[in-house]
N, C-alpha and C positions, 0 to 999 in steps of 0.2 A: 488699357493697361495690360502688359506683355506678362506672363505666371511668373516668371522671376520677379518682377516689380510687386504683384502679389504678393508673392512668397513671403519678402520681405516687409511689406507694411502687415502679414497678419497679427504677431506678435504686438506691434506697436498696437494694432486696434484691439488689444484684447485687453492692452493696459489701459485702455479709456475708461471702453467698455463700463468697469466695472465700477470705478470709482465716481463715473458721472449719475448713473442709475440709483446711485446710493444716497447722494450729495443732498438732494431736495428733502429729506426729511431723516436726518440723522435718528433721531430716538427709535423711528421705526426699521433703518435699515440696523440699528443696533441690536431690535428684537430677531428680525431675518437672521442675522449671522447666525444667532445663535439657536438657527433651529436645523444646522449641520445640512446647507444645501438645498437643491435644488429638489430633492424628496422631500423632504423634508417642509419646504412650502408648498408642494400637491397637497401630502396629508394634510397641511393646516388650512385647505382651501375647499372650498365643497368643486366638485367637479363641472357642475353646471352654471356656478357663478363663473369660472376658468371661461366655458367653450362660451357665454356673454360677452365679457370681456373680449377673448379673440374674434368672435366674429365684429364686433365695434370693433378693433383695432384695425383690422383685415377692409373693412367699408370705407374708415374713414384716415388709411396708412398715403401719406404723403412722399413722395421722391426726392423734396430739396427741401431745405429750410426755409426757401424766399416765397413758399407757396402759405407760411404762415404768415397771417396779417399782423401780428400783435410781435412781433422778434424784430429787433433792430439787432444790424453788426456791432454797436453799441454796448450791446445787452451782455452783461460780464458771464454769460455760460453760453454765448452766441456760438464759439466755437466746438465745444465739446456740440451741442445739440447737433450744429450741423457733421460732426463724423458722427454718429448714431442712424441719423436721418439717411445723407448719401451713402454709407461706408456700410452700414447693417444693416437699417430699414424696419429698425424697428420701436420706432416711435409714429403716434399717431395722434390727429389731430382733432380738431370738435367740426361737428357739420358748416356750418361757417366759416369756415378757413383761420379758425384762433387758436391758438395752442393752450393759452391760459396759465403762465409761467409761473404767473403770482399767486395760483391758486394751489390749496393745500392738497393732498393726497391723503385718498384710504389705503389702509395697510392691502386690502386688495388690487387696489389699482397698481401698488408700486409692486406686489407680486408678479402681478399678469408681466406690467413692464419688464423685469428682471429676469422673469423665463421667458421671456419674447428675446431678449437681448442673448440671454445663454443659448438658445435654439440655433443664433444665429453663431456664436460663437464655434458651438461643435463644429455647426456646417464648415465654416471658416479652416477647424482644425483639419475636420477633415480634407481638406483640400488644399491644404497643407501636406499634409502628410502623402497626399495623390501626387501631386508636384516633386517633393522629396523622392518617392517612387520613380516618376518619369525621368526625373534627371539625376538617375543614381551613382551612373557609370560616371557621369560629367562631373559630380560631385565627388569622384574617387579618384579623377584624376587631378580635380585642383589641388587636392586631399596631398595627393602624392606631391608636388609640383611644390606646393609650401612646406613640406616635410624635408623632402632637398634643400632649399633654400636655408630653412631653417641648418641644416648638416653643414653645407657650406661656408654660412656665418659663423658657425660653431668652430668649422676646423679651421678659418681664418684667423680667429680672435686666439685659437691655442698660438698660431704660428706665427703672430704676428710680432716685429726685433722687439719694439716696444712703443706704449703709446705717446710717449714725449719725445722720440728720436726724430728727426728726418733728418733723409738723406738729400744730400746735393752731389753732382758732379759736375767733371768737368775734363774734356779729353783736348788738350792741341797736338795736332800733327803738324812739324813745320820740316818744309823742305829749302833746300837752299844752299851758298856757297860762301868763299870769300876770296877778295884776290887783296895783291900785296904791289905796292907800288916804293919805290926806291931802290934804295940796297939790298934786294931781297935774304940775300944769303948770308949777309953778313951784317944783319941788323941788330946784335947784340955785341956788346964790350967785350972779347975774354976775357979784363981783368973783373967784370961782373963775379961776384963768389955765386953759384949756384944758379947759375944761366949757363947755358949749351950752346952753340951756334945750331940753330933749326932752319930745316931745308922747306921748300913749299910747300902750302896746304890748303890745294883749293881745290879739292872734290866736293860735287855735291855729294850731297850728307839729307838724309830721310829721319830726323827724328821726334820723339814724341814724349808726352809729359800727363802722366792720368793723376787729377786730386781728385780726391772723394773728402768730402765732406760731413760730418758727424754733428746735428746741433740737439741735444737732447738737455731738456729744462723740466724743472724739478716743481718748482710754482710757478711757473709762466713766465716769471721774470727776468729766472738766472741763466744761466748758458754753462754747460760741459762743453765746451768745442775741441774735438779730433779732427786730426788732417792725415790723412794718407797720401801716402805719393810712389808712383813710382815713374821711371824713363829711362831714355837707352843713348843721352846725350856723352860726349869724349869730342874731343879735339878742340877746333876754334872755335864752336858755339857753347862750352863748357867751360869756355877761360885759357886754354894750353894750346900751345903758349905765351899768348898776350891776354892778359888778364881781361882790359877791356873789352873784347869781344862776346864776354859771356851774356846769352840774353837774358833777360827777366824770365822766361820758361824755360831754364836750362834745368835739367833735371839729371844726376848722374850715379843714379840706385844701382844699375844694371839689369833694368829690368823685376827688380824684387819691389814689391810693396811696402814700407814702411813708414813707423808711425812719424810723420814731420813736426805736427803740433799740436800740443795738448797743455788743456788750462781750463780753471772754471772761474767765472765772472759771476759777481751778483750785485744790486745796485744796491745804493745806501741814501737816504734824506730822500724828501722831494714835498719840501717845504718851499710853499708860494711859488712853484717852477723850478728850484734850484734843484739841481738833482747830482748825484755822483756814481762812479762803479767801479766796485772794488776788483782787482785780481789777481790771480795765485797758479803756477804753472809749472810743471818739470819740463817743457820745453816750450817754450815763449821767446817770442824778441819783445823787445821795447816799443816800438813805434806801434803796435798792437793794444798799446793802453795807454794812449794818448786820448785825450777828447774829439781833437779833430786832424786831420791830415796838415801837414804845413804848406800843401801847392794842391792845385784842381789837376796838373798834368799829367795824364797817363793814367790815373789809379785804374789800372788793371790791362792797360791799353799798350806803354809802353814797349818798343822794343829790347833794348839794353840795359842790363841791370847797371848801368852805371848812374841812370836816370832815375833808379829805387832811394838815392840817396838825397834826392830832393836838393842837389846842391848843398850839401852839408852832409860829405857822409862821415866825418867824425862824428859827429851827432847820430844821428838816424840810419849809419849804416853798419851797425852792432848784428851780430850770427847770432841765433839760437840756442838758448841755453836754461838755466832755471834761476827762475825770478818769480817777482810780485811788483805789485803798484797800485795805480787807482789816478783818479781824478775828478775833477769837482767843476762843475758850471753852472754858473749864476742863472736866476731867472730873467729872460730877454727885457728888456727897458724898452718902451712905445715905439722905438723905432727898427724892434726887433733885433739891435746888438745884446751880445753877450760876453763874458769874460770866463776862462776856463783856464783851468789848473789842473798841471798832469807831472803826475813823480812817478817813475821807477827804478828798479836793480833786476841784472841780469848778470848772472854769471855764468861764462861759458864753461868752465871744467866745476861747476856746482854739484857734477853725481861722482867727483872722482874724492872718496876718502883719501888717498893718498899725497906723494908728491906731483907736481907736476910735472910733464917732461918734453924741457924744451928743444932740444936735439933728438934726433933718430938714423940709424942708421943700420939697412936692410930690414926694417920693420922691428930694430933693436933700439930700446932706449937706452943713449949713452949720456947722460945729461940730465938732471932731475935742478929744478929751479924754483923751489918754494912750496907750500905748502898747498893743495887745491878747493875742492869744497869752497864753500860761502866765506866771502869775508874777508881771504887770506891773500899774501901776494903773488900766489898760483892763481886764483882763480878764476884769471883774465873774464876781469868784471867791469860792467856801465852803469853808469848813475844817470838817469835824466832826468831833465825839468824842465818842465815850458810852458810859456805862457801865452796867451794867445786872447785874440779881441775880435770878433767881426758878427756878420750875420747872413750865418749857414753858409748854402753856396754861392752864394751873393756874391763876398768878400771879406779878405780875413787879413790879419797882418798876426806874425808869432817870433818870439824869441825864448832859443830854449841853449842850457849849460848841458853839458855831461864832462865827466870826469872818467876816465879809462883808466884802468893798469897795465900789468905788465904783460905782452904778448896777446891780448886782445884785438881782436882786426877792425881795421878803421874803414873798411869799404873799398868799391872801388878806384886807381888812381895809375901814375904812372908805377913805374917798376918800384922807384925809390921811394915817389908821394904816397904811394897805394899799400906797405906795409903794414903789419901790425906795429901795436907798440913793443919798441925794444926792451931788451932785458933790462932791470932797475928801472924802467924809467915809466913814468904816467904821460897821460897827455889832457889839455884843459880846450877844451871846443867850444865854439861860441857859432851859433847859427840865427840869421835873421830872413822870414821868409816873407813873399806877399803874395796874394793871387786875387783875381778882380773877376765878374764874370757877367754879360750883357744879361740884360733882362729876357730879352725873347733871342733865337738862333738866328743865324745871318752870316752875313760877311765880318764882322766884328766876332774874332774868337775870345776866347777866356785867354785870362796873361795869367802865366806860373810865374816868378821870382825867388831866386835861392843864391843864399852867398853864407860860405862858410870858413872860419879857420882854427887851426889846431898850433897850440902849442905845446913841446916837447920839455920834457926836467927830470933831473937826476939819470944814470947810468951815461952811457957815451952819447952828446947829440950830435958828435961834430956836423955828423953829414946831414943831419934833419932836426930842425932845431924849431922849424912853424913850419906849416902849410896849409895851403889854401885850395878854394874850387869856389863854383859859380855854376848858375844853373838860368836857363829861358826855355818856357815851352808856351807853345802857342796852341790851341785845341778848339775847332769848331765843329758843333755840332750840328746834326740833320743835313748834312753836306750832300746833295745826289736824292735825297730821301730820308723818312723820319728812322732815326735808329741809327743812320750811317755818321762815323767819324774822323776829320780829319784832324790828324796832329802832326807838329813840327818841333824841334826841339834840339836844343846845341846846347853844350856846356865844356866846361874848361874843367877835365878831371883830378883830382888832386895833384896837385904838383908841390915840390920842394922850394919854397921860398923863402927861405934863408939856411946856410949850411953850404956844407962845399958840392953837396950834389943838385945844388938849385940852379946851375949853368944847364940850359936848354933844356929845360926838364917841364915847359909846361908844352900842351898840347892842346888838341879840338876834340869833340865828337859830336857829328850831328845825325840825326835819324828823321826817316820821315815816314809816316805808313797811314794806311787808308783803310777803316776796317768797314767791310758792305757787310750789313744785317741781313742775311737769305732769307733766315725766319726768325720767329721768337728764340730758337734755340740752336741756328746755326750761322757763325759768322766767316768771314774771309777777308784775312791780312795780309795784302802784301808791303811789303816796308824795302827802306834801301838804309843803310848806314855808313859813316865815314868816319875814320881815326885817324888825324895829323898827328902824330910825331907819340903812336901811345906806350912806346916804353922810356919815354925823356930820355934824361942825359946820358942812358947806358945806351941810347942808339947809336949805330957804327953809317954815319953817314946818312942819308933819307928816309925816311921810311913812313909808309902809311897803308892803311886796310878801309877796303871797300867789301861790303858785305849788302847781301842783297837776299830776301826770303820770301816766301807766301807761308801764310799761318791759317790753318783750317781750326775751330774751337768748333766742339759742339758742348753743349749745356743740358743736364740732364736731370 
């Protein structure tokens, strides 16, 4: 045994010690106590009965317990005797090899015992206390080394944001271009109101998109979620100016960080499985407090945000604003379907007390059209509702209403499909979606389906009066390797189908991109995209955009 190991069982032997020496005859170690020690029983002991007793101790002192005949491992003080015996050594035996366990004691015998055991005890101290000596210096500096630690954890815990936040991030750098195929120069109407005729734009372009993340929860349950964002996107990958070309990472802060989203969630019932979750936001979209997504394709993946609108961007392709909602899903039935119900309101001009203002001109409002805030017919606001059946990401089938007002934007589309709604007037949306999804990954990808349409009422519809989109995406997973994904995807972006601007007004867009998993937390996108005919009917002749990118994401 090494003196550290020592060191540390002295203490433990000195709590035996004492309690075992006492145990065999209570009444008398009760008179012991109280003759105040280990003096205390000298004087009560004549001195020559003592050096008797230790020389028998001393003749007839044993090294192990197995050298008594009469002790089994059985024997319920088997273990205390044997630490006395090995550990002290001061227990001792009768000439015969018996210890005589069951036999009673005189108050002298159990003296001798008890200073035989203390004798050993000091020694013990002492050598303890030699040890603590020897390794004084080593004992000063572990001393030190856990008093750091100790400081360290201390000023960690002052500085620490808080114990329910984490943080998430998330960095894309995307580089890349666009080219223009038809009538390049003259791809837009003059008699278009507020369209330019625009000259080429196909520089590569270097840009980037940083969200930070905020999820901080209060009982574990609920969610505060904040979103930061900031980037340094302008031109054709921002939207300008053909709307469709803007990516899903287009971000156009100018570099400044600001808050994107903010809302708190907390759930409600969850009775027999059925569970719901309520929410409430000063900037919120809608499709954020739905139950489940309405298609598998892209969720996060996608190129083009015209792809965000899941084929139905009257529905699901409502801006940012302040709302609430909630929704509720049944507990799954043996086959593991479910049924969910999702309502919300969003109003886009919700923080504005005043009028709203739908003209501008040099950054002056010349034009004020209804009243904003919650509620009113400024304050280009969405109602939605959907309902939805399936099991998880298996497969799902949804159908969901929203209801818009006035100057609310309906997502993306052609020049004319792709507006907000006009002044006076609402618009009524009906969207039906499906997605399917193989049991194990392979050559069989997941199928997206989306098909939506909008109709137009009250103020002027002549030129837009319904419109319509459609959506396919095809997405397999573990393609090349586990992590890696391929996706494909085309959809007919809103266009004007019925009204005098619905001549030639519908179009394509198709994308393709392949994203390789480097690590857990870094990927790499390269995509190509296609747009037939994406400002419809205000196009002067042919026109189409080819766009082509690599997308770096790190996750942090």
């Amino acid at each position: 045994m090494n003196p550290f190991q020592r060191m540390l069982l002295a203490p433990a032997a000195l709590s035996l010690v004492l309690p075992t020496v006492i145990a065999p005859e209570t009444a008398a170690a009760g008179e012991l106590a109280s003759l105040n020690g280990r003096e205390a029983i000298n004087d009560y002991m004549e001195q020559q009965e003592i050096d008797e007793l230790k020389a028998w101790r001393s003749k007839n002192q044993v090294t192990s317990v197995n050298q008594f005949s009469d002790i089994r491992p059985t024997d319920w003080a088997y273990q205390a005797l044997s630490n006395l015996v090995e550990k002290y050594g001061c227990i001792a035996g009768y000439p015969n090899g018996t210890y005589k366990g069951g036999q009673a004691m005189t108050r002298y015998e159990a003296a001798a015992l008890l200073n035989a055991c203390l004798d050993r005890v000091i020694e013990v101290t002492d050598e303890l206390q030699r040890l603590m000596d020897e390794f004084k210096k080593e004992l000063a500096v572990l001393k030190g080394r856990v008093d750091g630690l100790e400081a360290q954890v201390g000023e960690l815990e002052a500085q620490q944001f808080s114990t329910t936040t984490k943080l998430r991030g998330k960095a894309d750098m995307i580089i890349g271009a666009t080219n223009y195929t038809g009538d390049v120069n003259q791809n837009f109407a003059s008699s278009q109101a507020g369209l330019d005729k625009k000259q080429k734009q196909e520089a590569f372009t270097f840009n980037y998109r940083l969200t930070l993340d905020l999820d901080t929860s209060f009982t574990g349950k609920d969610l505060l979620y904040t979103r930061l964002r900031s980037g340094n996107f302008s031109g054709n990958f921002s939207g300008d100016p053909i709307g469709l070309t803007q990516l899903e990472d287009s971000n156009t802060n100018a570099d400044v960080l600001k808050i994107d989203k903010l809302w708190y969630q907390f759930p409600v019932g969850d009775s027999k499985g059925a569970n719901g979750m309520i929410f409430v936001g000063p900037r919120i979209e809608g499709y954020y407090m739905l139950a489940s997504m309405p298609t598998l394709y892209g969720n996060g993946n996608f190129i083009l945000k015209e792809f965000k609108g899941r084929g139905a961007s009257g529905v699901y392709g409502n801006s940012t604003g302040q709302g609430f909602g909630g929704w509720w899903r049944s507990a799954r039935n043996s086959s593991g379907n479910a049924f969910s119900i999702s309502s919300n309101y969003v109003a886009q001009s919700g923080s504005n007390s005043g009028e709203y203002c739908a003209i501008t001109n040099g950054g002056n409002c010349t034009t004020y059209d209804g009243d904003a805030g919650l509620f009113n017919s400024g304050s280009q606001s969405k109602f939605i509702t959907q309902l939805a059946y399936g099991n998880g990401n298996k497969w799902q089938v949804s159908a969901a209403y929203a209801w818009t007002s006035a100057y609310a934007t309906m997502g993306k589309g052609t020049f004319n499909g792709g507006k907000p709604v006009g002044a006076d007037q609402n618009a009524n949306s009906l969207a039906l979606n499906a997605y399917w999804q193989p049991e194990n990954s392979g050559w069989i990808p997941s199928i997206s389906l989306g098909y939506g349409v909008n109709w137009f009422s009250g103020g002027n519809t002549a030129a837009r009066s319904q419109s319509m989109e459609w959506l396919v995406g095809f997405e397999w997973d573990d393609v090349g390797a586990d992590g890696n994904t391929l996706g494909f995807g085309f959809s007919g972006p809103q266009w004007v189908s019925q009204g005098t601007a619905s001549s030639s007004d519908t179009g394509l867009a198709v994308e393709l991109w392949y994203k390789y998993q480097v690590t857990d937390n870094i990927s790499i996108t390269p995509a190509v995209f296609y747009l037939s005919n994406p400002l419809g009917s205000s196009t002067v002749g042919d026109f189409g955009t080819i766009g082509y990118l690599m997308k770096t994401t790190f996750r942090f």
